[in-house]
C-alpha positions as CSV (number, residue, x, y, z in Angstrom):
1,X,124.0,123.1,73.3
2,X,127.3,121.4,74.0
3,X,128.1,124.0,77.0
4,X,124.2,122.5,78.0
5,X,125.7,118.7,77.5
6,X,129.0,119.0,79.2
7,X,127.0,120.8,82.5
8,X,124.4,118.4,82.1
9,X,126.9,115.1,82.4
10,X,128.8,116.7,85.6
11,X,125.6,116.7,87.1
12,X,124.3,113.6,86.1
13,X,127.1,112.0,87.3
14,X,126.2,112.6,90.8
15,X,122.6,112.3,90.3
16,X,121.3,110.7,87.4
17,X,123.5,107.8,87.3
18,X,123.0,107.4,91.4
19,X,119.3,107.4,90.3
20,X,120.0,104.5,87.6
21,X,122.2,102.3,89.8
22,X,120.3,102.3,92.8
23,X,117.6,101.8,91.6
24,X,116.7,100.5,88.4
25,X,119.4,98.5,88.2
26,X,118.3,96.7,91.0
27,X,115.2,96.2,89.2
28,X,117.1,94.8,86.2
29,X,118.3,92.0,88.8
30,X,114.7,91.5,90.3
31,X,113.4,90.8,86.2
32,X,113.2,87.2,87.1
33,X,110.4,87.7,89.8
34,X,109.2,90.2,87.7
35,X,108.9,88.4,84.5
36,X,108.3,84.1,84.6
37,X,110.0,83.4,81.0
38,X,106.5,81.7,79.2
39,X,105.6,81.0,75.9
40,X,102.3,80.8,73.8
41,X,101.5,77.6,72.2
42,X,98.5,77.5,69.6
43,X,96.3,74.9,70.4
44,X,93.5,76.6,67.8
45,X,92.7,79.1,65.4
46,X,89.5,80.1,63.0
47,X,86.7,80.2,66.2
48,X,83.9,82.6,66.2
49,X,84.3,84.9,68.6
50,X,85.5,82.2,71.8
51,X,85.1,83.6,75.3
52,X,85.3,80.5,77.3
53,X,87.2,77.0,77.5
54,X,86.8,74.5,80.1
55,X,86.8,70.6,80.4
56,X,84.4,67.9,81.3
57,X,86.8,66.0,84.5
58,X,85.4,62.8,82.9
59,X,89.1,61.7,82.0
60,X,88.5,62.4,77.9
61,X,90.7,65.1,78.0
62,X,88.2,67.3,76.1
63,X,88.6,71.1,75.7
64,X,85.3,72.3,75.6
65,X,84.9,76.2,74.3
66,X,82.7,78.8,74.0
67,X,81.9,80.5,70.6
68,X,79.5,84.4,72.0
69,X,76.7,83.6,69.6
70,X,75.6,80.5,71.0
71,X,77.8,77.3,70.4
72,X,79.6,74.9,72.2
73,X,82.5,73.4,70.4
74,X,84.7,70.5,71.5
75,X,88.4,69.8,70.5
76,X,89.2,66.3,71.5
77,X,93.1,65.6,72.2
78,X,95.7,65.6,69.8
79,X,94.1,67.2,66.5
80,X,94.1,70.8,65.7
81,X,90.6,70.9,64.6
82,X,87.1,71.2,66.5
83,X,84.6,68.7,65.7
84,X,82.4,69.6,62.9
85,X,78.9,69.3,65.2
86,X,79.0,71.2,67.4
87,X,78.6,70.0,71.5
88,X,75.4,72.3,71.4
89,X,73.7,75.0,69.1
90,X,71.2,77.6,71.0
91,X,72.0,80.2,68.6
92,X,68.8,81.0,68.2
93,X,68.1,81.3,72.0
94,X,70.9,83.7,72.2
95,X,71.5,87.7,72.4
96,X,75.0,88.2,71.0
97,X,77.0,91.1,70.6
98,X,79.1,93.7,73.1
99,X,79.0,92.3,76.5
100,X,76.1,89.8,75.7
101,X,76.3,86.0,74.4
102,X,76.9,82.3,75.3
103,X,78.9,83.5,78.7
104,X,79.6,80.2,80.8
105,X,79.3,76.4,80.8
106,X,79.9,73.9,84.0
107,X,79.5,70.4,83.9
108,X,78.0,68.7,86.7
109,X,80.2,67.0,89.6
110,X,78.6,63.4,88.4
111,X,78.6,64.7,84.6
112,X,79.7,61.0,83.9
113,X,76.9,59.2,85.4
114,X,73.6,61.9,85.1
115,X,75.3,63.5,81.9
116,X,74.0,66.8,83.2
117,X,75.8,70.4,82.3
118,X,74.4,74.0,82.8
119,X,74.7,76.8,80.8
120,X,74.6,80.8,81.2
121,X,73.4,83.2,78.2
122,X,72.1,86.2,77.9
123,X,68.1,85.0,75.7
124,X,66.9,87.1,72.9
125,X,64.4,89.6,73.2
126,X,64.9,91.7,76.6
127,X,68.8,90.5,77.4
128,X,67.8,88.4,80.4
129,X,70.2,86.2,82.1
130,X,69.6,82.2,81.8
131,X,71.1,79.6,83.7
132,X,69.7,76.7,82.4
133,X,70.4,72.6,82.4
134,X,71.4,70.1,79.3
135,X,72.0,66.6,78.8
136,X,74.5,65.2,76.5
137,X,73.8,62.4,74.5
138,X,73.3,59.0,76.2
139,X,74.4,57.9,73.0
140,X,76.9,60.3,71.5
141,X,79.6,61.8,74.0
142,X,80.0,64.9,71.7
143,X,76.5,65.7,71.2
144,X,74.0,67.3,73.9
145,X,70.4,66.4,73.8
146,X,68.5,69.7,72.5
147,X,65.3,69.4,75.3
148,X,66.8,72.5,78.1
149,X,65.6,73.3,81.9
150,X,65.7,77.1,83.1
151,X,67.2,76.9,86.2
152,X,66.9,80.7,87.0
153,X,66.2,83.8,84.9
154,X,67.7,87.6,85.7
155,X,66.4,90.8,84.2
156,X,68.9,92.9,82.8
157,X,68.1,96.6,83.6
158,X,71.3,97.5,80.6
159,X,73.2,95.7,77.9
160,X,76.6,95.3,79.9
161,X,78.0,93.7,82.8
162,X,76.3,90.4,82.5
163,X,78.9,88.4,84.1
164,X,78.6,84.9,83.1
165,X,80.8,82.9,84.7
166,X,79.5,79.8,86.3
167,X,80.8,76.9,87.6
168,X,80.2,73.9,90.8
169,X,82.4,74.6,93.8
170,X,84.3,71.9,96.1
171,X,80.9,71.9,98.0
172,X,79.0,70.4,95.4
173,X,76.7,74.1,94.4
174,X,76.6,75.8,91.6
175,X,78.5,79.5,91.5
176,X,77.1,82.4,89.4
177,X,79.2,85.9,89.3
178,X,76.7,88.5,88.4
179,X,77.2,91.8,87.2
180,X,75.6,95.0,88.2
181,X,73.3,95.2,85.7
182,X,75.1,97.6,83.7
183,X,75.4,101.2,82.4
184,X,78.0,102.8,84.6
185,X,78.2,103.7,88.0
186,X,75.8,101.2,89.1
187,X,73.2,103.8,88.8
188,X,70.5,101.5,90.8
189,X,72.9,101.0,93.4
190,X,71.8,97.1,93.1
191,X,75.1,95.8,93.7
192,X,74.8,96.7,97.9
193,X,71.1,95.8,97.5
194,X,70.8,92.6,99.3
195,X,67.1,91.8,97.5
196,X,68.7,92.4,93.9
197,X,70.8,89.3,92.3
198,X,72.6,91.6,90.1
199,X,76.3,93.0,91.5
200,X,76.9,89.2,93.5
201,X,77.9,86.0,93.6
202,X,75.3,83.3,93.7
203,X,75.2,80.1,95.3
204,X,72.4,77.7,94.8
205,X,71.6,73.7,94.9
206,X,70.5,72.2,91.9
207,X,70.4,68.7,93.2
208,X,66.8,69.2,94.4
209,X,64.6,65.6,94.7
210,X,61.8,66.8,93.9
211,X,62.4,67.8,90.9
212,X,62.1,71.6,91.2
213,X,64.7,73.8,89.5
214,X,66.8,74.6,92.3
215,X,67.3,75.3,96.0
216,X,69.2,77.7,98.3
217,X,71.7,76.4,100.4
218,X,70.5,77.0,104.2
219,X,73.8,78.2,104.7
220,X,73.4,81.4,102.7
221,X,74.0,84.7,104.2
222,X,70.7,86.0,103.7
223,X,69.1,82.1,103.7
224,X,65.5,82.0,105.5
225,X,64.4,84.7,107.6
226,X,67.5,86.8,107.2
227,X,66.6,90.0,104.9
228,X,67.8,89.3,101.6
229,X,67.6,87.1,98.6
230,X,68.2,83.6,99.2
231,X,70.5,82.6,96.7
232,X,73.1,85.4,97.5
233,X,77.0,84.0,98.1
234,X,78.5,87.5,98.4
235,X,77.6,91.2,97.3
236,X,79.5,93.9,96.1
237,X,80.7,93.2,92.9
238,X,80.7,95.3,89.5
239,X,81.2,92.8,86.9
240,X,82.9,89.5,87.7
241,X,84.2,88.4,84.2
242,X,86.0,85.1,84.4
243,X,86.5,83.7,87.9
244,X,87.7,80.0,89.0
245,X,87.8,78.3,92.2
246,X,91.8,76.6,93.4
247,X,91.6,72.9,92.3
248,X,93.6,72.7,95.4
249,X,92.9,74.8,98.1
250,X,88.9,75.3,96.6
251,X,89.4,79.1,97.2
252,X,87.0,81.3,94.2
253,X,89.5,84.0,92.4
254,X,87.2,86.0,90.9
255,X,88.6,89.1,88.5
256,X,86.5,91.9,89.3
257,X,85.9,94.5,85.9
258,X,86.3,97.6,87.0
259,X,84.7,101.5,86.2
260,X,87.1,103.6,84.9
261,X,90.4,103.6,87.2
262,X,90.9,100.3,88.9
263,X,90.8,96.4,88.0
264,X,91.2,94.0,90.6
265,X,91.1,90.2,92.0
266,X,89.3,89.0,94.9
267,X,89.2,85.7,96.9
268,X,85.6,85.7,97.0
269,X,84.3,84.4,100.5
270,X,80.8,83.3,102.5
271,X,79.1,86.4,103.1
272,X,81.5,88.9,102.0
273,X,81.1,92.4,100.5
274,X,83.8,93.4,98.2
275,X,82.3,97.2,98.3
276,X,81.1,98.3,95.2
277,X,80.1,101.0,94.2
278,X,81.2,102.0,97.1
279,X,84.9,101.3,96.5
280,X,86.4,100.6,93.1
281,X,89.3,98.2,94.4
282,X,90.5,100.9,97.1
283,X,89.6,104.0,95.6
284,X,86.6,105.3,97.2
285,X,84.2,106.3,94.3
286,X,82.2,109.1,96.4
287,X,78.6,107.4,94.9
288,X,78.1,106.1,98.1
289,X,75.1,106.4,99.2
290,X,77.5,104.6,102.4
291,X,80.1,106.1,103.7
292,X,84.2,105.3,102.8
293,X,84.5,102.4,105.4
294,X,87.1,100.5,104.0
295,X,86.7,97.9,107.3
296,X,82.9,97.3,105.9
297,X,84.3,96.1,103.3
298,X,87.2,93.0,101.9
299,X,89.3,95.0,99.4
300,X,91.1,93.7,96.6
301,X,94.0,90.5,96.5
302,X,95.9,92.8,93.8
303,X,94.6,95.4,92.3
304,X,96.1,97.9,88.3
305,X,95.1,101.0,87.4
306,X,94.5,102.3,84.0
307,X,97.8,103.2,82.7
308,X,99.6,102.2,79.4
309,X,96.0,101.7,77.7
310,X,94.9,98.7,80.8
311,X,90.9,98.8,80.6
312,X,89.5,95.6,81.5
313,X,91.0,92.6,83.6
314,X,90.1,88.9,82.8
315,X,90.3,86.6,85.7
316,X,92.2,83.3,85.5
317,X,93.3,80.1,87.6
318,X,95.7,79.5,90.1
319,X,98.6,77.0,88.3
320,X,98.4,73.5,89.3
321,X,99.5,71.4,86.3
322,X,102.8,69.4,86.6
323,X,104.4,70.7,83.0
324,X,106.2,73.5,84.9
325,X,104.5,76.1,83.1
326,X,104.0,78.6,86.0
327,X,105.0,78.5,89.5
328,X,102.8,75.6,91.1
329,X,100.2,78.0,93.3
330,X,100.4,81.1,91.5
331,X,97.7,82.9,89.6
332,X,97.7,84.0,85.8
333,X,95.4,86.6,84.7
334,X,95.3,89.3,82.0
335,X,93.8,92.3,80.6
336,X,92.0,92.2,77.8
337,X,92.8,95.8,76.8
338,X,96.4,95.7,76.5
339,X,96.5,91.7,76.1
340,X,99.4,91.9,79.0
341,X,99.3,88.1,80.7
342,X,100.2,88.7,84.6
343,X,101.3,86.5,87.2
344,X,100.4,86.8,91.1
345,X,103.2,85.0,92.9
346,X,104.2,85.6,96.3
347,X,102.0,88.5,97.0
348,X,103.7,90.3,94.1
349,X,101.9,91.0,90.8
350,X,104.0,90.8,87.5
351,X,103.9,91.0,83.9
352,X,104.4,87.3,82.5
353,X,103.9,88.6,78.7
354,X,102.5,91.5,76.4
355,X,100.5,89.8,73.8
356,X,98.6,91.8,70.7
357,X,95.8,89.3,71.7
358,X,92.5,90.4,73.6
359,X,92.0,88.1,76.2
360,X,88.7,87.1,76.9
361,X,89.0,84.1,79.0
362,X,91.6,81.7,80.5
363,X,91.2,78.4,80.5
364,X,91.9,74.9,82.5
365,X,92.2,71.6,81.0
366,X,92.0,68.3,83.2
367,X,96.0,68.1,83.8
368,X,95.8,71.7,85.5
369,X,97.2,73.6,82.4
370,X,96.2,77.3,81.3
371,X,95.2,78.4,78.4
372,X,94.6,81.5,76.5
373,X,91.6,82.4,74.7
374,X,91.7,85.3,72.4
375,X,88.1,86.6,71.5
376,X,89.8,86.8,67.7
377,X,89.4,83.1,67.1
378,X,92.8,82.0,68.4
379,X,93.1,79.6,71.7
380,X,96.7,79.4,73.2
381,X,98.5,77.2,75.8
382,X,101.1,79.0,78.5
383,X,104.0,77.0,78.4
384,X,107.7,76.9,79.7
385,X,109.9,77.8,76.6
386,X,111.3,75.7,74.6
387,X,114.2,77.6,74.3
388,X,115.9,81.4,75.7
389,X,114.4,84.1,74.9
390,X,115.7,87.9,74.8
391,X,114.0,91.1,75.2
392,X,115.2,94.3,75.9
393,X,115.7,95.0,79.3
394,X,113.8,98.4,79.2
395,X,110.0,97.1,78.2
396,X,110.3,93.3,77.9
397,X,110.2,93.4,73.6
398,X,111.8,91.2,71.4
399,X,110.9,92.3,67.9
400,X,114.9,93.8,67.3
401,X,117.5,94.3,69.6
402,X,120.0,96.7,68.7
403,X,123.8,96.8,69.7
404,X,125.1,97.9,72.8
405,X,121.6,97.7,74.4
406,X,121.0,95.9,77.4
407,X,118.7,92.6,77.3
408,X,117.5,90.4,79.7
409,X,116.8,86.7,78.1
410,X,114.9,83.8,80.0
411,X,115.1,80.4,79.9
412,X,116.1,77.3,81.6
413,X,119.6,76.2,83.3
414,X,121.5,79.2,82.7
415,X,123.4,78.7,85.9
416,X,123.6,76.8,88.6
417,X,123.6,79.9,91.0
418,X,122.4,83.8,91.2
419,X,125.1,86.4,91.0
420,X,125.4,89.8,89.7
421,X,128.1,91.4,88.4
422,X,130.8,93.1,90.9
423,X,130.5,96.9,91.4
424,X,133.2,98.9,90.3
425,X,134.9,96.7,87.7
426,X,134.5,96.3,84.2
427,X,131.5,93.7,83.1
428,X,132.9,90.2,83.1
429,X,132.4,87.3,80.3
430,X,131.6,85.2,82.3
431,X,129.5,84.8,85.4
432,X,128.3,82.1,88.4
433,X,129.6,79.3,85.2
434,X,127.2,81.1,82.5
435,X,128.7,82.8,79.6
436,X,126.9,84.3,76.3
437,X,127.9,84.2,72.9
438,X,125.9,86.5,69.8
439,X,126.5,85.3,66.3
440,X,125.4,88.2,63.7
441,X,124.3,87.6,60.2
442,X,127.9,88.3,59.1
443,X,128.7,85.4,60.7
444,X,131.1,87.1,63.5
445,X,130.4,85.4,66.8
446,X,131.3,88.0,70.3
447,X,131.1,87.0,74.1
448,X,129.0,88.9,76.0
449,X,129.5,90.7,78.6
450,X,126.8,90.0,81.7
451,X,125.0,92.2,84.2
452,X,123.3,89.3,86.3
453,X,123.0,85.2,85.8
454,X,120.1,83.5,87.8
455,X,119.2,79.7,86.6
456,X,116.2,81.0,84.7
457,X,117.3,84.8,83.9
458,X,120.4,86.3,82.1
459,X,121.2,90.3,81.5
460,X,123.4,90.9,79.0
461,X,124.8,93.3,76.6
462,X,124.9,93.0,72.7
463,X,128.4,93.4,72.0
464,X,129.6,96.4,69.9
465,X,129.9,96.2,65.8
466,X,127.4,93.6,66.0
467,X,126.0,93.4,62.6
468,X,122.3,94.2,61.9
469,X,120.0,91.3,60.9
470,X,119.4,87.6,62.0
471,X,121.4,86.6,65.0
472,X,122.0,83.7,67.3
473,X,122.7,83.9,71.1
474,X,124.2,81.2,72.5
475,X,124.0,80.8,76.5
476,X,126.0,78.1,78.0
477,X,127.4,77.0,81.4
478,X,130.0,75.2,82.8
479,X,127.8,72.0,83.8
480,X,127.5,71.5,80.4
481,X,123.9,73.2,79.6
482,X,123.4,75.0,76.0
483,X,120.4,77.0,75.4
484,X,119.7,79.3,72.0
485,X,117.4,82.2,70.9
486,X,117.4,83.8,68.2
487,X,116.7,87.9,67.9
488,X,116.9,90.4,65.1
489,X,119.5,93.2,65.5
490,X,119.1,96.4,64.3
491,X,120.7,99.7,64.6
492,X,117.6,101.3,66.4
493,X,115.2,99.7,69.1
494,X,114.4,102.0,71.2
495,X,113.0,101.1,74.7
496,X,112.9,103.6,78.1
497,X,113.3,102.1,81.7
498,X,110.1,102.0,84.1
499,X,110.4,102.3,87.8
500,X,108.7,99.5,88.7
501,X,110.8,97.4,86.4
502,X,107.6,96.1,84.3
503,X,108.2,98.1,80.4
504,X,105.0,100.2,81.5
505,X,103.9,102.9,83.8
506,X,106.0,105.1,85.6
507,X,109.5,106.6,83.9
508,X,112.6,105.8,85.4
509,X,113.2,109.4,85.1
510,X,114.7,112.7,86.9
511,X,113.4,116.8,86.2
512,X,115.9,118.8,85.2
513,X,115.5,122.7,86.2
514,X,117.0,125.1,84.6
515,X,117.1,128.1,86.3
516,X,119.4,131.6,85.7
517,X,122.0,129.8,84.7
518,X,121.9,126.9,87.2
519,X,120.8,123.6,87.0
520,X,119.0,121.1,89.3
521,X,117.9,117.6,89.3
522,X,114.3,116.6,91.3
523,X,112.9,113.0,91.7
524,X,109.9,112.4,89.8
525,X,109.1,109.3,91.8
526,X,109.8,108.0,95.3
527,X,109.2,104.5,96.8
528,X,106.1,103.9,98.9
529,X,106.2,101.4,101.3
530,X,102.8,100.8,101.9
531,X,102.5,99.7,97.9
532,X,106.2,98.4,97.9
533,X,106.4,100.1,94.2
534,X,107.5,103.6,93.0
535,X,104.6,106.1,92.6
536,X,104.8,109.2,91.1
537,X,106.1,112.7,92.3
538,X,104.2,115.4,90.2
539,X,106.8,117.9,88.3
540,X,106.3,121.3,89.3
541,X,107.1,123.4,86.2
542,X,107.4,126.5,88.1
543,X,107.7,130.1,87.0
544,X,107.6,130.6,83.2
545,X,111.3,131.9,83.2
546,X,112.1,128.2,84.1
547,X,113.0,125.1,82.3
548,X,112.3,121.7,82.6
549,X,113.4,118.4,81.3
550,X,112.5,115.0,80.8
551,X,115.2,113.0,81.7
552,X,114.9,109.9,80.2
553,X,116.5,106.5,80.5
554,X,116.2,103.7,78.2
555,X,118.5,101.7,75.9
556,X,118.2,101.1,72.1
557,X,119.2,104.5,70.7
558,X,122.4,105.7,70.8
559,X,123.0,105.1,67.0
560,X,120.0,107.7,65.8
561,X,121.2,109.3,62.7
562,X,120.5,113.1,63.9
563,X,118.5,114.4,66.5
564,X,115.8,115.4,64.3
565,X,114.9,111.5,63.8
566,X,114.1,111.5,67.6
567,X,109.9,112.9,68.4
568,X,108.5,113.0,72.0
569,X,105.1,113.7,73.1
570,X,103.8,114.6,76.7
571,X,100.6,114.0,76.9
572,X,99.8,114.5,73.5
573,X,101.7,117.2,73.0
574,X,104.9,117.5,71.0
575,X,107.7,118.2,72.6
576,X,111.1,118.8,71.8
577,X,113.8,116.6,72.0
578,X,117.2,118.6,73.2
579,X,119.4,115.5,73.8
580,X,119.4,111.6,72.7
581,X,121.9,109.2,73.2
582,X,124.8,107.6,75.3
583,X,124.2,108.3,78.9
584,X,128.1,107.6,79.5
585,X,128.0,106.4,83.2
586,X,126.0,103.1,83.1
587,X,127.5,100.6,80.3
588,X,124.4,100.4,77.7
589,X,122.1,103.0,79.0
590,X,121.1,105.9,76.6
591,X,119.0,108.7,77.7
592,X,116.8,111.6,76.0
593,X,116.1,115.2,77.2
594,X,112.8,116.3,76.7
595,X,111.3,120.0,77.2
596,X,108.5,119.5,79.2
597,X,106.1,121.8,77.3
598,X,104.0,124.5,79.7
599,X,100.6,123.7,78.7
600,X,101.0,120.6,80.2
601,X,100.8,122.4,83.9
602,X,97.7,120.9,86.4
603,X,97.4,117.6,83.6
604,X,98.3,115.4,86.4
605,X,99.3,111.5,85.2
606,X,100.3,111.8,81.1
607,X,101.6,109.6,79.0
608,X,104.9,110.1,77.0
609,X,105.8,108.6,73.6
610,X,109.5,108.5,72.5
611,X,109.9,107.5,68.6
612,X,113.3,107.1,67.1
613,X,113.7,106.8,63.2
614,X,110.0,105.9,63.4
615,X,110.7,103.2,65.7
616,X,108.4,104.1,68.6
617,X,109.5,102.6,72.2
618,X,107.0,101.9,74.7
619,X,104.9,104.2,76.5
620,X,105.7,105.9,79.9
621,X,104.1,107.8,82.7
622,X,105.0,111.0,84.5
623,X,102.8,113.1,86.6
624,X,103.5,117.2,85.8
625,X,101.4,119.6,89.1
């Protein structure tokens, strides 16, 4: 085994560490696009199952949420408590349960004068969609009247993919994203069927004179003669869960649920088909029955896949609140799977924050700031933070640190200018005026030394014989700025390196051969332009007389106890760990060999899970032929 290590480090060396520098390294610069330092501020706890807030715009400042069984709650400003009545009660009109409930809620443009809102559930009995119209209170602003107007009625074929979402555009109409009707596949092919509701986004006028329910707008792509339903905006879509239209530029984001491989965002536009089931976000779905036309069709804004456990996405709203939350113009959504909060900024899509919460709806209040809603009862505002925070640099945690790993911390006025540290030369103190300081529980304060300062972003290394337990990081800068976090330190926190710099997907990794006594490093990834990320390069595990390692890179576990404290599994499969520890090129970086087992060959995209002393880092992704 040491003749293995000593070969092993000549070669890595020239390859590995080449790998590391050029590359991820790069992305531990970039962090600061890649991650926008937020935090989550709880507005509310204790609801019943909320899937939607929203506001009134009549200048009360109201939050207005959605409970699933069938209740409208209102939290007025400045108390951390709904109202005991609730805004309206049509539980007993209700379906609740999986995919079904209370979905949406809009208030009219002139809600102030004609006190008019509109509603979308799912009734009891047969699962039906209902849009239908209240009136609050003439006499009580927190109270609706009880007496409701069906504005339109949908059959649901299937228990899921109801949509929900509803809301007025700039224009004045009312918007209603409609799912496909359910089961999977679209088996009825009703979201390309033009005289079906289900699978689109509607557009009708309920500011009808004469009293009836509602009109069509006239201009409608399939208005009048034209075959097709009347009320039809745009077709194509599988289950639009949570859209919202830019208070700014009156553009409709709509987040787009999808079957089993892709979630996306669209811009939803006049007329458009966004090509399911067709097209699952790009992936042609061979259901057909039309043929893989991607110019028939407007494809995604930004589209995931379904790696590290994503499953569902929840739309959100574009920032334009003046708290400096977000970037002004960019768009926050999530996925309710994983509870990962993403940011779309600059035509790049990002992880803002990994949450244990399942997001089933964002929210906007009347200032133009987001919130969170958890269906577990919990509502949540993204903020700026308060103050820095740290997380490893590897997969964005912050639960321990341990020494000598590497950490990126965000905040506010670091520095006064972006600069990374020089190449060649040991890792300075102090950098572009910014300097770091970590006080361990013993009381022993050590400076820092620094990979990359940006005004908002800091990489840094815990300094060596820092003590375990509660310690204080201290960033300052010479223009007189202090900032503080606070982290726990302990000997083990073990975190691998992604490619595309987000703490999920694809391993910053390398394939080591070993062949007759000969050993060879292979890329298990390469950079594709056309998707400006890394995708994966399957690992060919060759004949039987070979072997192949896992290379790979991470921080956080250098001080294991023994080897045998370290556990990997590829795809589910244990696999043994021959190496874990100081990668010795790259100040910080640590690095595991893992034996690729053989009964992994033709699994395509797997998962691997690294645990150290029961400490288990995040999830990777390789791809074995």
């Amino acid at each position: 085994m040491r003749k293995f290590l000593v070969r092993f480090s000549c070669v890595l060396l020239l390859g590995a560490a080449a790998w590391f520098l050029a590359i991820r390294f790069t992305s531990l610069n970039d962090t600061a696009s890649a991650q926008t330092a937020i935090q989550l501020i709880t507005v509310l706890t204790g609801m019943n199952n909320p899937v939607y807030l929203t506001n009134a715009r009549d200048g009360s400042n109201r939050l207005f949420i959605l409970e699933q069984p069938g209740r409208i709650r209102i939290l007025a400003p400045g108390v951390t408590a709904p109202l005991p009545t609730a805004f309206l009660d049509i539980v007993s009109k209700v379906s609740s349960g999986g995919e079904r409930g209370l979905l949406g809620l809009a208030f009219h443009p002139q809600y102030t004068t004609n006190r008019r809102f509109f509603v979308n559930y799912t009734r009891t009995g047969d699962g039906a969609t209902v849009v239908s119209e209240f009136k609050v209170s003439a006499s009580n602003p927190n109270v609706a009247e009880t007496e409701e107007k069906v504005i339109l009625t949908v059959a649901q074929p299937f228990a899921n993919h109801n949509g929900g979402w509803i809301d007025f555009g700039p224009d004045g109409f009312l918007y209603i994203g409609m799912g496909d009707g359910g089961s999977a596949n679209d088996p009825g092919n009703r979201a390309q069927n033009v005289e079906e509701l289900l699978g689109k986004m509607l557009r009708i006028d309920v500011n009808t004179p004469d009293g009836s329910p509602y009109t069509s707008p006239a201009t409608n792509p399939f208005f009048g003669s034209t075959p097709g339903r009347d009320e039809i905006y745009a077709t194509g879509l599988r289950n639009p869960w949570r859209c919202a239209f830019d208070r700014a530029t009156g553009q409709l984001y709509a987040g787009d649920v999808g079957q089993g491989v892709i979630e996306e965002i669209s811009v939803v536009t006049l007329g458009g088909n966004f090509g399911w089931r067709v097209f699952e976000g790009t992936r042609c779905t061979g259901n057909g029955p039309a043929p893989c036309t991607a110019s028939n069709y407007i494809m995604p804004l930004v589209e995931y896949n379904h790696s590290g456990g994503r499953c569902s996405v929840t739309g959100g709203y574009v920032y334009r609140g003046t708290r400096g939350s977000l970037p002004v113009g960019s768009y926050v959504f999530g996925d309710y799977c994983t509870g990962e909060i993403y940011l779309f900024n600059n035509n790049a899509m990002s992880v803002l924050l990994d949450t244990n919460f399942q997001i089933a709806s964002f929210g906007e209040d009347e200032a133009g700031e987001i919130y969170v809603v958890s269906l577990g009862g919990s509502i949540l505002r993204i903020a700026a933070p308060a103050v820095a925070t740290a997380v490893s640099a590897a997969n964005y945690r912050g639960e321990r640190l341990a020494p000598e790993s590497i950490v990126a911390a965000f905040g506010q006025n670091f520095s006064t200018a972006t600069q990374a540290a020089p190449n060649n030369q040991p890792l300075p103190t102090t950098l572009a005026g910014a300097s770091v300081r970590v006080t361990d529980a013993a009381g022993t304060a050590r400076s820092a030394q620094l990979f990359f300062v940006s005004p908002t972003q800091l990489n840094f290394l815990i300094p060596p014989g820092t003590a375990t337990g509660a310690a204080t990081i201290t960033f300052a800068n010479t223009n007189g700025a202090s900032s503080t976090g606070a982290v726990n330190v302990a000997s083990i926190a073990p975190g691998l390196f992604t490619a595309n710099a987000s703490g999920r997907g694809l391993a910053a990794a390398q394939a080591l051969r070993v062949r007759g006594g000969t050993q060879t490093f292979e890329p298990i990834a390469r950079f594709d332009p056309a998707q400006s990320q890394f995708v994966a390069v399957p690992i060919d595990l060759g004949p039987e007389t070979d072997q192949v390692f896992l290379v790979v890179y991470g921080t956080g576990f250098r001080f294991r106890s023994s080897l045998g404290a370290v556990t990997a599994t590829i795809g589910g499969t244990a696999a043994q760990v021959n190496f874990a520890g100081v990668q010795g090129t790259f100040v910080g970086l640590d690095q595991a060999n893992i034996l690729i087992p053989r009964s992994l060959v033709g699994r395509g995209e797997i998962d691997v899970a690294f645990s150290v002393e029961g400490q288990m880092s995040n999830e990777v992704r390789v791809s074995v032929r």
